[in-house]
C-alpha positions in Angstrom: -24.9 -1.1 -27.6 -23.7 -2.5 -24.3 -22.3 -5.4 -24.4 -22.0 -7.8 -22.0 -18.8 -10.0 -21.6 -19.2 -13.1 -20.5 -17.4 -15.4 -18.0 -15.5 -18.3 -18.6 -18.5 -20.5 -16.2 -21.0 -19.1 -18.6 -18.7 -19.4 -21.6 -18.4 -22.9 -20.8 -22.1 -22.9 -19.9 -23.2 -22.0 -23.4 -20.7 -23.9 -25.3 -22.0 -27.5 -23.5 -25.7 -26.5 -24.4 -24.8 -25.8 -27.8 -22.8 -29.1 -28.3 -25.8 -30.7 -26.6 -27.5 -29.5 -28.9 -25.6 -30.9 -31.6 -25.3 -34.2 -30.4 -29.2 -34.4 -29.5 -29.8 -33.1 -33.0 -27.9 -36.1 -34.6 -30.0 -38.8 -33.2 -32.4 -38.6 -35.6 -30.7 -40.6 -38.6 -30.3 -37.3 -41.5 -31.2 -38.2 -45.5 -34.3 -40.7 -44.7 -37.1 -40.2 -47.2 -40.1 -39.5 -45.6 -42.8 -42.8 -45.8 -44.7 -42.4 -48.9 -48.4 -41.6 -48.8 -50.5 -44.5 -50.2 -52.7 -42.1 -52.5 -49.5 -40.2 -53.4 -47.1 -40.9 -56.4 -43.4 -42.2 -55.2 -41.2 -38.9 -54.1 -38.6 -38.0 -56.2 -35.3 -38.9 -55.0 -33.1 -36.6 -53.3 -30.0 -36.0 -52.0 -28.7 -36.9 -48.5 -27.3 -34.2 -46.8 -24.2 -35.0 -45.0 -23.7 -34.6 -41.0 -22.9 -32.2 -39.4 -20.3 -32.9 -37.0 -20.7 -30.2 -34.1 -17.4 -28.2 -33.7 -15.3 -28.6 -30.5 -15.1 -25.7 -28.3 -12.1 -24.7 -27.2 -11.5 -24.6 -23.6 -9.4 -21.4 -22.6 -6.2 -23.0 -20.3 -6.4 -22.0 -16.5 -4.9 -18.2 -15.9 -1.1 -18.3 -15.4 0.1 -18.4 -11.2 1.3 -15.7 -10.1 4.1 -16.0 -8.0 5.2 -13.7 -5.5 8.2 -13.5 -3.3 7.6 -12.9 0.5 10.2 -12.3 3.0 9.6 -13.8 6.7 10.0 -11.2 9.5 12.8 -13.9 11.3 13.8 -16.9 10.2 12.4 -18.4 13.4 9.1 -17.2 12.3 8.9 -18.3 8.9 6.8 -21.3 9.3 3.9 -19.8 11.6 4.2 -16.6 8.8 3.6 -19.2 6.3 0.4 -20.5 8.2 -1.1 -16.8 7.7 0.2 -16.8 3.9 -1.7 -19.9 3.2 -5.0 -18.0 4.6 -4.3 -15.4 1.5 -3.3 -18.1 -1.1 -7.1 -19.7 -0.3 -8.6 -16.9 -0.5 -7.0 -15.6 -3.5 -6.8 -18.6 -6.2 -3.9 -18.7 -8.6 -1.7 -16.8 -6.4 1.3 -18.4 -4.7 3.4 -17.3 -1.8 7.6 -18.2 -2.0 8.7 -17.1 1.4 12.2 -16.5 2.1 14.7 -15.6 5.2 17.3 -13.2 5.7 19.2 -13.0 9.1 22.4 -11.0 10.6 24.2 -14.2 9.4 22.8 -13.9 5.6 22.0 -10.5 5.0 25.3 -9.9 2.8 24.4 -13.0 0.9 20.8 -11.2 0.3 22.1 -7.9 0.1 24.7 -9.2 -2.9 21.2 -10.6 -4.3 19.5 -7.4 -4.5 22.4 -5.5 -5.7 22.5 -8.1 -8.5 18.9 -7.3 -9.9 16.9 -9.2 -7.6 13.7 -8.0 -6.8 11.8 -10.0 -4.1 8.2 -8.5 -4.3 7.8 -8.0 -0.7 10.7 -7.9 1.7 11.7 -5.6 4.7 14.9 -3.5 6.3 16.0 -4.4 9.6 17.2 -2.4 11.8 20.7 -2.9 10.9 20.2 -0.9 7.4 17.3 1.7 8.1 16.0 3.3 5.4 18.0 7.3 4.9 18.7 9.8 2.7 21.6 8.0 1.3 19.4 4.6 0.4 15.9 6.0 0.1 15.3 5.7 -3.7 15.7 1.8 -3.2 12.3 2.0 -1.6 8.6 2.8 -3.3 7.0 6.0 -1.4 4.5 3.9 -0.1 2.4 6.7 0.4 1.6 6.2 -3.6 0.2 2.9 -3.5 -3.2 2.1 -2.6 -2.9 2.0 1.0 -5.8 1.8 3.6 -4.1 1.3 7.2 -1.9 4.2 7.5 -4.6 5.9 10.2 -4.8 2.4 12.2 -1.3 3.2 13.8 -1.3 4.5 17.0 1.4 7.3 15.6 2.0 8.9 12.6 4.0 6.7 10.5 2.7 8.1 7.2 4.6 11.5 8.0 6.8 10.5 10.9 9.7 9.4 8.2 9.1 12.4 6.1 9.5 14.7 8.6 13.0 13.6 9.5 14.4 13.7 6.3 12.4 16.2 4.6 11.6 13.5 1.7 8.5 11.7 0.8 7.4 8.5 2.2 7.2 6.4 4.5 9.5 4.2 3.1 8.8 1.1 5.5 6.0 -0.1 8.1 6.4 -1.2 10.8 3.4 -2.1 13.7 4.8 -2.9 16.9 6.2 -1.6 20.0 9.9 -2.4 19.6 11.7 -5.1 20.5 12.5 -5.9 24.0 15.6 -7.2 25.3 16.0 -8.9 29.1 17.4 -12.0 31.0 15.8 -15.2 30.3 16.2 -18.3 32.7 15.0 -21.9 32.8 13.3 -21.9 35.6 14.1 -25.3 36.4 18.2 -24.8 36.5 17.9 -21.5 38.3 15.4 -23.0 41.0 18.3 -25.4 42.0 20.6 -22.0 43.2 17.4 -20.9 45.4 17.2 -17.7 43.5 13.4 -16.8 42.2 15.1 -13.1 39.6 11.9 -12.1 39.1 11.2 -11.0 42.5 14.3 -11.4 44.4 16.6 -9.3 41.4 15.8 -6.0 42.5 19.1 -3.9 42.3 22.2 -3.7 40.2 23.6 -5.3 44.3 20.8 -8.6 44.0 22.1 -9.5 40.3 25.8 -9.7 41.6 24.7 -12.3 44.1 22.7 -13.8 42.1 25.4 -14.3 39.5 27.8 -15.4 42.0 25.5 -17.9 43.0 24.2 -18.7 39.7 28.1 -19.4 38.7 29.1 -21.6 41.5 26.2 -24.2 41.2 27.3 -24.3 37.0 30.7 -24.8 38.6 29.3 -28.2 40.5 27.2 -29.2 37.5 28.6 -31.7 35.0 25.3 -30.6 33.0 25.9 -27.5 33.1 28.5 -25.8 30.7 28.1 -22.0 31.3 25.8 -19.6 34.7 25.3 -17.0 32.1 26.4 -17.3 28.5 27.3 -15.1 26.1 27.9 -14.7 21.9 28.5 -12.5 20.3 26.8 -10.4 17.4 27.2 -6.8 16.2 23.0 -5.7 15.8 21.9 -7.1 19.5 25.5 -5.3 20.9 25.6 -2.2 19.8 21.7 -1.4 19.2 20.7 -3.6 22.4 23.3 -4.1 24.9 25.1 -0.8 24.5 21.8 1.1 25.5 20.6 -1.5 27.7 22.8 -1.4 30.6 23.1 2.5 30.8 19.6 2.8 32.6 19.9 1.1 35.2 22.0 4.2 36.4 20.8 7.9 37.0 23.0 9.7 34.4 22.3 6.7 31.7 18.5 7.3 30.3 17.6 7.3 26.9 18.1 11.4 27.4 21.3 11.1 28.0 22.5 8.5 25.2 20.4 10.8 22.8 22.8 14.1 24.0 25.9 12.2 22.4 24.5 11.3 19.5 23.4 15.4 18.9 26.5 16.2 20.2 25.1 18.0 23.2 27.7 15.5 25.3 30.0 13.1 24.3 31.1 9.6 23.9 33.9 9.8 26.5 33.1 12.5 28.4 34.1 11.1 32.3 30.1 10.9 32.9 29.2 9.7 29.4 26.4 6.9 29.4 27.7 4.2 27.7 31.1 4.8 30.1 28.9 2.4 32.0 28.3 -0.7 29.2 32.2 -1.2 29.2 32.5 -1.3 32.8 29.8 -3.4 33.7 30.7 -5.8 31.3 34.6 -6.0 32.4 33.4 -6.5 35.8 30.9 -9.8 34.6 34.5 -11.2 32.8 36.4 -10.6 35.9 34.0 -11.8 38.4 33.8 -15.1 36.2 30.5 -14.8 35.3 30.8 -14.4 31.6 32.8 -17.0 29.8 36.6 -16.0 29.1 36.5 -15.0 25.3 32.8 -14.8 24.6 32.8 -12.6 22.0 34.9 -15.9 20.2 31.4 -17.5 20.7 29.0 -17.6 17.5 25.8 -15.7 18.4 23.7 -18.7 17.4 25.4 -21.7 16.7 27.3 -21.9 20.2 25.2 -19.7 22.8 21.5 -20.1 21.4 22.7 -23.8 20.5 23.9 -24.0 24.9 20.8 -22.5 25.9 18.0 -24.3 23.9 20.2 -27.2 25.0 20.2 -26.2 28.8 23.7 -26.4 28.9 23.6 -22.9 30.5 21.2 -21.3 32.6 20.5 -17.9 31.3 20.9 -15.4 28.7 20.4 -11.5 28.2 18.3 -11.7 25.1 15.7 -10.7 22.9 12.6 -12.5 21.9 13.8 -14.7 19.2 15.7 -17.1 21.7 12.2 -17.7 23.7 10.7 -19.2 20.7 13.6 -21.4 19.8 13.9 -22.6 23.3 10.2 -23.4 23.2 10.4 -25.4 19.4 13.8 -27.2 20.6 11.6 -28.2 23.5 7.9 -27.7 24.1 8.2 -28.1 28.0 11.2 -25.8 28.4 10.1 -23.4 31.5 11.3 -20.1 30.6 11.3 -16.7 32.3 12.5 -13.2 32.1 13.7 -10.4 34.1 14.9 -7.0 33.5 18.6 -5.4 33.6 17.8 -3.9 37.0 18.3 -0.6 38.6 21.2 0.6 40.9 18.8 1.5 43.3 15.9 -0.8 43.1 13.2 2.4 43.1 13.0 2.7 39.6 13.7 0.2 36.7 13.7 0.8 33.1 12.9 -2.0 31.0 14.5 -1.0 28.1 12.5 -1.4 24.7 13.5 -0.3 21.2 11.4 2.4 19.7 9.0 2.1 17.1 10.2 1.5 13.5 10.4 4.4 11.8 13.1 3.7 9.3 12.8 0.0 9.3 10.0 -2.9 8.8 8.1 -4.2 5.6 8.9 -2.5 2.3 8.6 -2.6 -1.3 11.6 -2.2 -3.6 11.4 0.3 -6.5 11.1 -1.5 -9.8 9.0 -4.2 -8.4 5.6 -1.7 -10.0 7.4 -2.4 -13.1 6.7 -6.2 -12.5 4.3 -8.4 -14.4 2.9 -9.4 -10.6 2.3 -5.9 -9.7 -1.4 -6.0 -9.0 -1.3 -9.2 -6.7 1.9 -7.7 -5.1 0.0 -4.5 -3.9 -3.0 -6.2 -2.9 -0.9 -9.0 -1.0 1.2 -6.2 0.7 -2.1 -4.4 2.0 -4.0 -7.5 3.5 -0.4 -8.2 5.3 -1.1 -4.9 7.1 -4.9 -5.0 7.4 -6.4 -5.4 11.1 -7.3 -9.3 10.8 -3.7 -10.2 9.9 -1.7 -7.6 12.7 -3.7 -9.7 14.9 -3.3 -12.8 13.5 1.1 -11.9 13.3 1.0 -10.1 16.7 0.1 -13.1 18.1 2.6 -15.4 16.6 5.6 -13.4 17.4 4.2 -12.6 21.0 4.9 -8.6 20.1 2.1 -5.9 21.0 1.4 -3.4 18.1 0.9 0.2 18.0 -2.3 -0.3 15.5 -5.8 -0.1 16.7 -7.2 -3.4 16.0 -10.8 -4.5 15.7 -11.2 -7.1 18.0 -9.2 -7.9 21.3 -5.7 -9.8 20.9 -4.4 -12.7 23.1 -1.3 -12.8 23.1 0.4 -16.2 24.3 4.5 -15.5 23.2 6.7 -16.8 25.6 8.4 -13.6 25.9 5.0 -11.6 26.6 4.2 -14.7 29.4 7.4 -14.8 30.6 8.3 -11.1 31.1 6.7 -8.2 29.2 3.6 -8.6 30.3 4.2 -7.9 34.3 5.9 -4.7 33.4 4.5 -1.8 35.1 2.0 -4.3 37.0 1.5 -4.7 40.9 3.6 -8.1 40.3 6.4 -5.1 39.0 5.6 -2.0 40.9 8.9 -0.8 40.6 9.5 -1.2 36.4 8.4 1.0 33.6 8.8 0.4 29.8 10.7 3.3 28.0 9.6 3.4 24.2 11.1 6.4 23.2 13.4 6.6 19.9 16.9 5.6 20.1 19.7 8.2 19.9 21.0 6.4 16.9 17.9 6.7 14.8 16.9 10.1 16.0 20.2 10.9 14.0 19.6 9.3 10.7 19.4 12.2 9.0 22.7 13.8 9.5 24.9 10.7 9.3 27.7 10.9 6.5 26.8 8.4 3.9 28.8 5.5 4.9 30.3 6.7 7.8 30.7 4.0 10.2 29.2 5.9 13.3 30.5 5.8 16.8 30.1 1.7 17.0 30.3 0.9 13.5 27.8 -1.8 13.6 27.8 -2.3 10.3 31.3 -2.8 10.0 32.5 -3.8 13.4 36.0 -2.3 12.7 35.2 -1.0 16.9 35.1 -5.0 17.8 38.2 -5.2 19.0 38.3 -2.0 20.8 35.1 -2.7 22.8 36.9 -6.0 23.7 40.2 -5.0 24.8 38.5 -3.0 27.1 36.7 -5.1 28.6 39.8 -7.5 28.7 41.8 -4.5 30.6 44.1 -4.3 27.6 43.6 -0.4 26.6 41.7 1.6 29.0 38.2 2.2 28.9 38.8 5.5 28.2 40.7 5.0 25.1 37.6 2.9 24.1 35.6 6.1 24.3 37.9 8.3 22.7 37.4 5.7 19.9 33.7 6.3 19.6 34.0 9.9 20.0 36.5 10.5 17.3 34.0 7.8 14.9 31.4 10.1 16.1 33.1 13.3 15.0 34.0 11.4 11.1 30.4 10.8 10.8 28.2 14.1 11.7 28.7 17.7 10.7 28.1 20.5 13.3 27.6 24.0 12.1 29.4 27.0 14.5 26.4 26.6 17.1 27.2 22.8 17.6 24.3 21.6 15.6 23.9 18.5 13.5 23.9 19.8 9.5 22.1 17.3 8.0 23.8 15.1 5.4 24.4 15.3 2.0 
């Protein structure tokens, strides 16, 4: 027999009719002799039957909330992330969304956390801790799961992480071109000097005057505390700035980074690539147009703090400052122009590649968790074509996913910059997305070797700086990098990355 199971509506349904019922059933007074017929003889007497009293249907108690854990791609974007939560939580009663943050400031804090038990139910890796051979089992295969975007990216993330390291995945998702880092001005300040970057900043020649320029008008401003200020912080130096400045020069494309990280060249070889980061920057400290002991400066709290302030002028950024700027103060007028060439014929705005080994992820053990169900269905819809376009247009960020309707995107940095790359207002730039030297190598690093930077670490802080300060030769820098290079990558006797472990 098949039998039906009812609902709690038609549970409760039923159980009112019945009681109705009841109650109904009780206005007619119970034990009342009927009238006697006049031709009859009186009834015999009978008992009266007590009442019934109708018995109270339990009501079931509302289904437990679940509660899930969500971590916010950036601090600065937690509250428009939590705008696109609420969206799920009305559309999926009883569940509840607790987001969090973790930034470069808090990550040991959170990493301490997760080492201690703690098992957010969706959270990411940045890429300051990508996802390798030596961490992978912290992650769910995500190919396991029921998954239906994987063939919405416009590349193969569900192999692309396999591939590399020969294990199964992918082990993080991530939908966007990468991030891009650039100058960004207030217009306002920068008007005063006469300069417009955007179309006057042409050559590596163009941003030395401009600098001058910039530097001596801060110089007669009482407002103004700093031209172009700078903090600093070890994931926007060494991933960002270290790579950025290269290509603007011949010999410093992404090509030519990636041949030191194989080993095909090296770190301080006389025409290594990044030979060109150290010197540009000791030339910005000598020329005045950095302030003396920047790196002293908290990357936040002192230069984002100067700029949302306008208290300097400009910064060489990413896109999280644009955002800050605009919620410190709505009518900020911000722009953005690239590192530029040596030439002027061809610049290269430089833009982090695709994450492969970084983005949104799911910790093992959390399948084990009572919230399982809700977590997997949560972590889908955060993926699913409505919602990329719903967070690709609050972080400003175009994504490598083929969406279902067009996207507008409004981000200041998209506005402000990206969006005239490669355009007739930009003839001259081009955006480079291909991978990064450093990640292209995840697979042979040493487990916990500190690399040739060691961003992790940032034991090569004081190196960079005494370089820069003309206190150990920029050479001796590089031999530093090379010899951190050589402690973490094996080479077998044809000069070939082994991979590790």
């Amino acid at each position: 027999m098949n039998k039906k199971k009812l609902s709690r509506r038609d549970f409760l349904r039923i159980s009112a009719l019945t009681a109705t019922g009841l109650v109904a059933a009780q206005c007619v007074a119970p034990g009342l002799p009927p009238e006697p017929a006049a031709t009859s003889k009186p009834a015999e007497p009978t008992t009266t039957p007590k009442s019934v009293q109708p018995t109270a249907t339990p009501v079931p108690p509302p289904p437990e909330e679940v509660v899930l854990e969500v971590r916010a791609t950036e601090a600065e974007y937690e509250n428009a992330e939590r705008q696109i939560w609420n969206i799920y939580e009305a559309e999926n009663p009883g569940v509840k969304i607790e987001m969090f943050s973790a930034s470069e400031e808090t990550i040991a804090a959170y990493n301490a956390k997760i080492a201690g038990g703690w098992l957010p139910h969706i959270t990411q890796v940045r890429q300051k801790e990508e996802v390798t051979r030596e961490n992978y089992a912290m992650f769910m295969d995500l190919s396991t799961i029921d998954f239906p975007w994987f063939d919405r990216w416009q590349w193969d993330i569900r192999n692309k992480w396999s591939a590399m390291f020969d294990l199964p995945g992918p082990r993080a998702l991530d939908p966007w071109q990468g991030i891009l880092a650039g100058f960004v001005y207030h217009k306002d300040i920068v008007d005063e000097t006469g300069w417009d970057p955007q179309t006057q900043v042409k050559t590596m020649d163009d941003l030395d005057k401009f600098l001058d320029d910039l530097t001596r008008y801060t110089d007669g401003n009482p407002d103004l505390d700093y031209g172009w200020d700078r903090g600093w912080i070890n994931g926007f130096m060494y991933l960002r700035h270290m790579n950025l400045v290269p290509v603007a020069f011949p010999d410093g494309g992404r090509d030519r980074q990636a041949d030191c990280w194989f080993g095909r060249g090296k770190f301080d070889d006389s025409d290594s690539p990044f030979r060109h980061t150290l010197e540009f920057d000791k030339e910005m400290l000598e020329k005045g147009y950095n302030p003396q002991n920047w790196w002293n400066r908290e990357w936040k709290t002192d230069m984002e703090a100067s700029f949302i302030a306008k208290k300097s002028a400009l910064l060489l950024h990413g896109p999280w400052v644009w955002d800050k700027a605009l919620a410190g103060d709505p009518e900020a007028q911000l722009l953005g122009f690239p590192v530029p060439s040596v030439d002027g014929e061809k610049t290269v705005v430089h833009q982090a590649a695709p994450g492969i080994a970084s983005g949104f992820c799911l910790l093992e053990g959390v399948q084990d968790k009572p919230q399982w169900d809700e977590t997997e269905k949560a972590f889908s819809w955060w993926f699913s074509p409505e919602v990329i376009k719903m967070r690709a247009e609050v972080l400003g960020r175009a994504p490598l996913y083929d969406l279902d309707e067009p996207i507008d995107l409004t981000g200041p940095q998209w506005v402000g910059f990206l969006q005239h790359v490669g355009t007739d207002f930009w003839p001259h730039t081009e955006l480079d997305l291909g991978p990064w030297g450093e990640i292209e190598t995840l697979p042979y690093r040493k487990g916990g070797s500190p690399g040739p930077w060691d961003r992790a670490g940032g034991s090569y802080n004081s190196t960079y700086t005494d370089a820069i300060q003309g206190n150990i030769p920029i050479q001796e820098a590089l031999d530093t990098a090379q010899a951190n290079w050589e402690a973490s990558f094996d080479v077998d006797a044809d000069g070939n990355l082994v991979v590790s472990g």
